[in-house]
N, C-alpha and C positions, 0 to 999 in steps of 0.2 A: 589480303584486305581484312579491315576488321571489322569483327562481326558484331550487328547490329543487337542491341537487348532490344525483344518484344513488349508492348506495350499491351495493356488489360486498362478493362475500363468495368467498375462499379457504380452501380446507378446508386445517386446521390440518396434517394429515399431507402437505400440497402446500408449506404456508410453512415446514415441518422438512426436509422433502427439496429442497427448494431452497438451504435456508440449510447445509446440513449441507460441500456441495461446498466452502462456504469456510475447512472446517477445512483441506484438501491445499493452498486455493489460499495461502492464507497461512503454511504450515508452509513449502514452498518457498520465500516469499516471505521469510520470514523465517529464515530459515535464510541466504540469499543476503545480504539487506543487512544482516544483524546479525553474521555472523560470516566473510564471504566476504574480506573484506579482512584481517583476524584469523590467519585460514587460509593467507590468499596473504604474507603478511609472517612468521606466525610458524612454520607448519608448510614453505611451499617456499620460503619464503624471497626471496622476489621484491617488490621493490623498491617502497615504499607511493606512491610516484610515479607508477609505472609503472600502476599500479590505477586511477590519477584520470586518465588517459590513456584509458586503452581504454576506459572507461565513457562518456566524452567521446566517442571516436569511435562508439560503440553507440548514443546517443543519436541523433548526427546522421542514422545509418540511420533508429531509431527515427521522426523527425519523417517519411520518407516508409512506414517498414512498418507502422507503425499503422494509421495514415488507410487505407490500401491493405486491410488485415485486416477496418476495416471495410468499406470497401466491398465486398468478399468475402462476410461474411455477410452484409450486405442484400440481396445477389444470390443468398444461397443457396435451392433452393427444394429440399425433400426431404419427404418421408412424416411426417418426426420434426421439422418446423420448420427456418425459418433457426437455433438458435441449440444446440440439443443436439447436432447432432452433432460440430459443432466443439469441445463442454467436453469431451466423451471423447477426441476423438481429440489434444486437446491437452493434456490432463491425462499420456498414454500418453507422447507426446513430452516434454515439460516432465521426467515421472518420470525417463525414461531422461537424459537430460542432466543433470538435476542430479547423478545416480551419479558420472559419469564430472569431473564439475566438483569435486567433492570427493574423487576420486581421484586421489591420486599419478600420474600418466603412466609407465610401464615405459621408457619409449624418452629416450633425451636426444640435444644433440647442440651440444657446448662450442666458444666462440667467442673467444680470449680469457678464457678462467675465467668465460665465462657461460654457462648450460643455454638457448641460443634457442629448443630444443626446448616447454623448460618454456614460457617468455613466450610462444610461440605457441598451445601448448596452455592457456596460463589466459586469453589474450584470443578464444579461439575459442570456449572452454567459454562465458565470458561472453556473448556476444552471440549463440550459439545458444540458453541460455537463454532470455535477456531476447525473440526473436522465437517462439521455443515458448508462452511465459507469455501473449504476445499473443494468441496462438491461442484460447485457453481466456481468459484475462481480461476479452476483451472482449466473448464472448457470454456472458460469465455475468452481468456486470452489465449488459447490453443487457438482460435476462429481465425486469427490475422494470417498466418503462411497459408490456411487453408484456402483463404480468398483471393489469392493473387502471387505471383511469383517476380512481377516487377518490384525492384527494392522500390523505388519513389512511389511509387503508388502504396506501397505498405506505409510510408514515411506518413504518408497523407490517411491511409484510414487508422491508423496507430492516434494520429493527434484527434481523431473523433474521441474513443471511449477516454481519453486523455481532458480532454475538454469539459466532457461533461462528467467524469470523474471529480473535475474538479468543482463543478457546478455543486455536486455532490458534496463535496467536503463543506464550501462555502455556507451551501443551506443547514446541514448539520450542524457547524460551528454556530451560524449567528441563529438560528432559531431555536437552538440548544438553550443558547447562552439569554434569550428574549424571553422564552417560556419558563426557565429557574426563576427570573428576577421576577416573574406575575407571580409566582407564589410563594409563601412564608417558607421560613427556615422547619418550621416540623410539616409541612407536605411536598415538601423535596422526591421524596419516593413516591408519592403520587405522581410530579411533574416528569420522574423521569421514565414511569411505568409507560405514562398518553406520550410522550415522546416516540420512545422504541416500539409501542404499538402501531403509532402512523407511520412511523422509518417501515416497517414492516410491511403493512398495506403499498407502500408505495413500490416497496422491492417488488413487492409478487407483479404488478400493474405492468413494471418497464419489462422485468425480464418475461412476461407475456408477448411484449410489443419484441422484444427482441427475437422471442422463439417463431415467430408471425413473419418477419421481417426478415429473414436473412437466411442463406441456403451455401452449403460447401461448394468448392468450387475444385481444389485441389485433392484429388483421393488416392491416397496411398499405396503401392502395388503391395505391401506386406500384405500375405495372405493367412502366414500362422499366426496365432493367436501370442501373444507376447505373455511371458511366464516372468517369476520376482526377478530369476538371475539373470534376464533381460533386462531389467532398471539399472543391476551392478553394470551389467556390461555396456550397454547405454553411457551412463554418466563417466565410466573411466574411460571409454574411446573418444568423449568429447569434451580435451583439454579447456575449452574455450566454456562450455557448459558452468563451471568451478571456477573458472576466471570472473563470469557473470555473477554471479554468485557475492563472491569477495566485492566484487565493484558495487553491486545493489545494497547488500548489506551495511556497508559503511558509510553509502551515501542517502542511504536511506533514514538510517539510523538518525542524522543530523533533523534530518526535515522531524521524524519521528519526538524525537528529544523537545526542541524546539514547541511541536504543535501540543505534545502531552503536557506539557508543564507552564503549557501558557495561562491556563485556568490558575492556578496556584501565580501565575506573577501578575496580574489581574487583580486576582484577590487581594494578594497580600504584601505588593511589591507597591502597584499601581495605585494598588486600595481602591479600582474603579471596577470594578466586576461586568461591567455595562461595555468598558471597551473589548471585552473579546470578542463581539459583532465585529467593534470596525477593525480589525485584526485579524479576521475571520476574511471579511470583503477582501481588504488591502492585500494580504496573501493571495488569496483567492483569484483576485484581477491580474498579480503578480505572474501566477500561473497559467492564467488563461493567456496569456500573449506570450510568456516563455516557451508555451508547451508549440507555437506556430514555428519557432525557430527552426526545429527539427526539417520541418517541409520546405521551410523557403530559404531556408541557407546551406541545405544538404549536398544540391544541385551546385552548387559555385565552389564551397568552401571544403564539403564532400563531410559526412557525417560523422565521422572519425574526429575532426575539428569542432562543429559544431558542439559535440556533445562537452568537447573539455573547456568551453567554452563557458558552456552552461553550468559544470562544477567551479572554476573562476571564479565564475562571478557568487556564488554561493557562497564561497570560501569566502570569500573577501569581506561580504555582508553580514556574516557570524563575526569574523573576526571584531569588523567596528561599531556591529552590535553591543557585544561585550566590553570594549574598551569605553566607551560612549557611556554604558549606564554604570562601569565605574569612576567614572573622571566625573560626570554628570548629575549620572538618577536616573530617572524616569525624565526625560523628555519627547512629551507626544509625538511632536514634528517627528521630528528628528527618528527615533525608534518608528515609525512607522513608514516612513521613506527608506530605510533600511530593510525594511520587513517586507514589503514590495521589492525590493532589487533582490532578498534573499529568493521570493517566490518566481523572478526570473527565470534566474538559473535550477530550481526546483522542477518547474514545470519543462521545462527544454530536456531535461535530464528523465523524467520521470517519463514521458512522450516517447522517448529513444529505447527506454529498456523495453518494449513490450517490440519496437523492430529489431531491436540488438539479437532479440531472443528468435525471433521469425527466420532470421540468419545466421543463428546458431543450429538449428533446426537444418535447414539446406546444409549448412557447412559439416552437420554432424553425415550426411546421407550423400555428400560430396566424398566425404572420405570410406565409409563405411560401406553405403550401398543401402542402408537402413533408413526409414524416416521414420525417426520416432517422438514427433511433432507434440504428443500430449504428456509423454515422461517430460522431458524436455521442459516446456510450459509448469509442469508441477515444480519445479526449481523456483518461477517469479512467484508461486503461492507459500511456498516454502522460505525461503529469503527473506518475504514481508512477515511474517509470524514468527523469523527468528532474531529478523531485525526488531518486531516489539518485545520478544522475550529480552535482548541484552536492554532495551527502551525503559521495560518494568522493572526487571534487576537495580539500573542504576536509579530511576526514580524510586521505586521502593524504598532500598539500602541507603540511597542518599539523604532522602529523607528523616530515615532514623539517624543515621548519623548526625546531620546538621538540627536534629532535635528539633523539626518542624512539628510546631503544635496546631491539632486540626480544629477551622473557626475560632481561631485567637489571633486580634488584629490588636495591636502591631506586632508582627512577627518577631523572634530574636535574630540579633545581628547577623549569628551563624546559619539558621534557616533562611535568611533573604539571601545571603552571598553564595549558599548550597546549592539555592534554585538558579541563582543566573549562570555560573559554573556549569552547572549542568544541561542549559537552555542554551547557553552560547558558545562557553569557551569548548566542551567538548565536542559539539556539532561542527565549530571548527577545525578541531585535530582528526574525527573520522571523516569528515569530507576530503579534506586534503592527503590521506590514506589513499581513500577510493581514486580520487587523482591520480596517484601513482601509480596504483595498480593498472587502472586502466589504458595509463601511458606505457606501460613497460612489458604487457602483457597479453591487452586487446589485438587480435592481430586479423581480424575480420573485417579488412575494409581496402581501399586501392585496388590493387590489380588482385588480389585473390578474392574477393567479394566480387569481384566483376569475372571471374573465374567461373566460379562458383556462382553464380545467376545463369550464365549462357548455360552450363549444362546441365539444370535444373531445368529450364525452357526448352531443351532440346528434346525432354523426354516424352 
């Protein structure tokens, strides 16, 4: 006979106080790679090169501060769990740095007619970030396997911090883009200073409500304390861990491309500055009902479909993105009916990698006998920050190349066709990447996922 998966049940006011912390984590998040380069080329003036450099060196950090972070929390043992105290106390750090990353620096110090001062203070601001974000990024989505071991029920509290993630992104985007336009072109740096300071306030508020709200459920029988050579051996026994990885990265990358360079095709494309609101919304609503797909069509179509479903339709929407505002222009309709069927498949796909990982996690401790649920998780912290470093590379680099000149309307022919290239037709070639990979390669789903659950449950 066969055997039955057990069923868990999370009270609703648990899966809303959990998912709510990802409104700060993604206002931050989004505020940094949607308008961070924007900021550092238009308002201080530093050099779009010089961006796709030091994100590059952040990253390489990145490849050991991750991994390390986790292992951090899986050694943490406190009153309040391995994973809350860290979303507080990195939520506190993360707010404060982002203030001062979007703050003018008071002090300079010119070298040849260049402020060094400034380029040290925008590459320091950066990569004190992106290691604070770690702080807090990676116990927060470490919390999903820890609450439940039924895969449907992770499906459903995945699509919370997914939802309001994206509420996150939506309000960043259009109150971003509402607050520049109230103030003049030379207090720019004042608008973006009261911006990142409220984004700030608001972070510390939710992941308060978060740390309040929500309690482990799942606790690990490792009892040694996990040492570095424990992250190597970690990520090389869990093929599937690097599969994720590859799939997130390149499908990430698309959404990333896209959301970063839409302020430049706004500007300079649109020439309407005003529409990255409704661009913002339109996404935004895109995503909130892609990101449900995962839950209610997992069960029928089983999530393995679902998910390539959701890259499809992504894929497609880049595609005739790009063809459209070549044959075309800028057609509002049109480019924003697109831009919602892209935030479909966005949101469905983006919903899925935070269970994909929950069951990468089981599948790693299925085979090994290990759960090492917060290394693990430092991979979707890692992957996002390596997917903006390739992000800043090519908007940087492509920038200089297509000779995009900063607050100069009408742009030249080869800066407007550099930004759409880059906003569309590439988001269509790494999506359709991650497609492949994840069709030829993902192998955590049918009867070995349903393997791999029962004897997770039996323990």
């Amino acid at each position: 006979m066969k055997k039955e998966l057990k069923k868990s049940g999370i009270p609703l006011s648990e899966k809303l106080g959990y998912g709510v912390g990802a409104i700060g984590l993604d206002m931050s998040y989004g505020l940094c790679f949607s308008f961070f380069i924007k900021y550092s080329t238009d308002v201080l003036g530093v050099a779009a090169g010089f961006i796709g450099i030091i994100t590059a060196i952040a990253r390489i950090w990145d490849g050991i501060n991750d991994p390390m972070m986790g292992m951090i929390v899986s050694n943490t043992k406190s009153k309040y769990g391995r994973f809350r105290p860290w979303i507080l106390t990195g939520a506190v750090l993360n707010a404060v740095i982002l203030f001062f990353m979007f703050t003018k620096p008071f002090y300079s110090f010119y070298v040849g007619g260049v402020d060094i001062a400034l380029y040290i203070h925008v590459a320091l601001m950066y990569i004190l970030w992106g290691m604070s974000y770690t702080i807090i990024d990676i116990p927060y989505w470490s919390f999903v396997p820890a609450l439940t071991t039924d895969p449907q029920e992770r499906n459903v509290i995945a699509s919370f911090p997914r939802f309001f993630s994206g509420v996150g992104q939506l309000t960043v985007m259009g109150a971003t883009s509402l607050i520049l336009a109230a103030f003049s072109s030379d207090e720019q740096d004042t608008a973006y200073s009261l911006i990142a300071g409220g984004i700030g306030v608001m972070f510390i508020i939710l992941a308060l409500i978060t740390f309040l709200k929500t309690r482990e459920r799942i606790i690990p029988e490792h009892k040694t304390a996990y040492k570095f050579r424990d992250i190597i051996k970690t990520i090389r026994s869990n093929d599937q861990a690097l599969v994720f990885v590859a799939v997130a990265v390149t499908f990430n990358l698309s959404w990333y491309l896209m959301n970063g360079l839409a302020a430049y095709y706004f500007d300079y494309i649109a020439e309407n500055g005003k529409l990255l609101t409704i661009f913002a919304a339109v996404t935004g609503a895109g995503q909130a009902i892609g990101l449900f797909g995962v839950s209610a069509f997992s069960g029928r179509i089983g999530k393995h479909n679902v998910i390539k479903v959701g890259m499809s339709v992504s894929i497609v929407a880049y595609l005739l993105l790009f063809i459209t505002n070549i044959v075309f222009g800028f057609s509002p309709v049109l480019f924003f009916i697109l831009a919602f069927i892209a935030g479909l498949g966005i949101g469905n796909v983006f919903t899925a990698e935070a269970s994909m990982l929950a069951d990468i996690v089981d599948y790693g401790e299925y085979r090994t006998g290990e759960r090492a649920d917060a290394i693990i998780f430092s991979m979707k912290s890692f992957q996002m920050k390596f997917a903006q470093t390739i992000q800043a590379l090519i908007i940087g680099f492509g920038l200089e190349i297509c000779r995009y000149q900063e607050n100069v309307v009408p742009q030249p022919v080869g800066a407007k066709n550099g930004i759409m290239i880059m906003m569309f037709a590439i988001p269509f070639a790494t999506a359709l990447v991650s497609l492949i990979i994840f069709n030829k390669k993902y192998i955590i789903h049918s009867e070995l996922l349903e393997k791999i659950t029962l004897k997770m449950q039996d323990k």
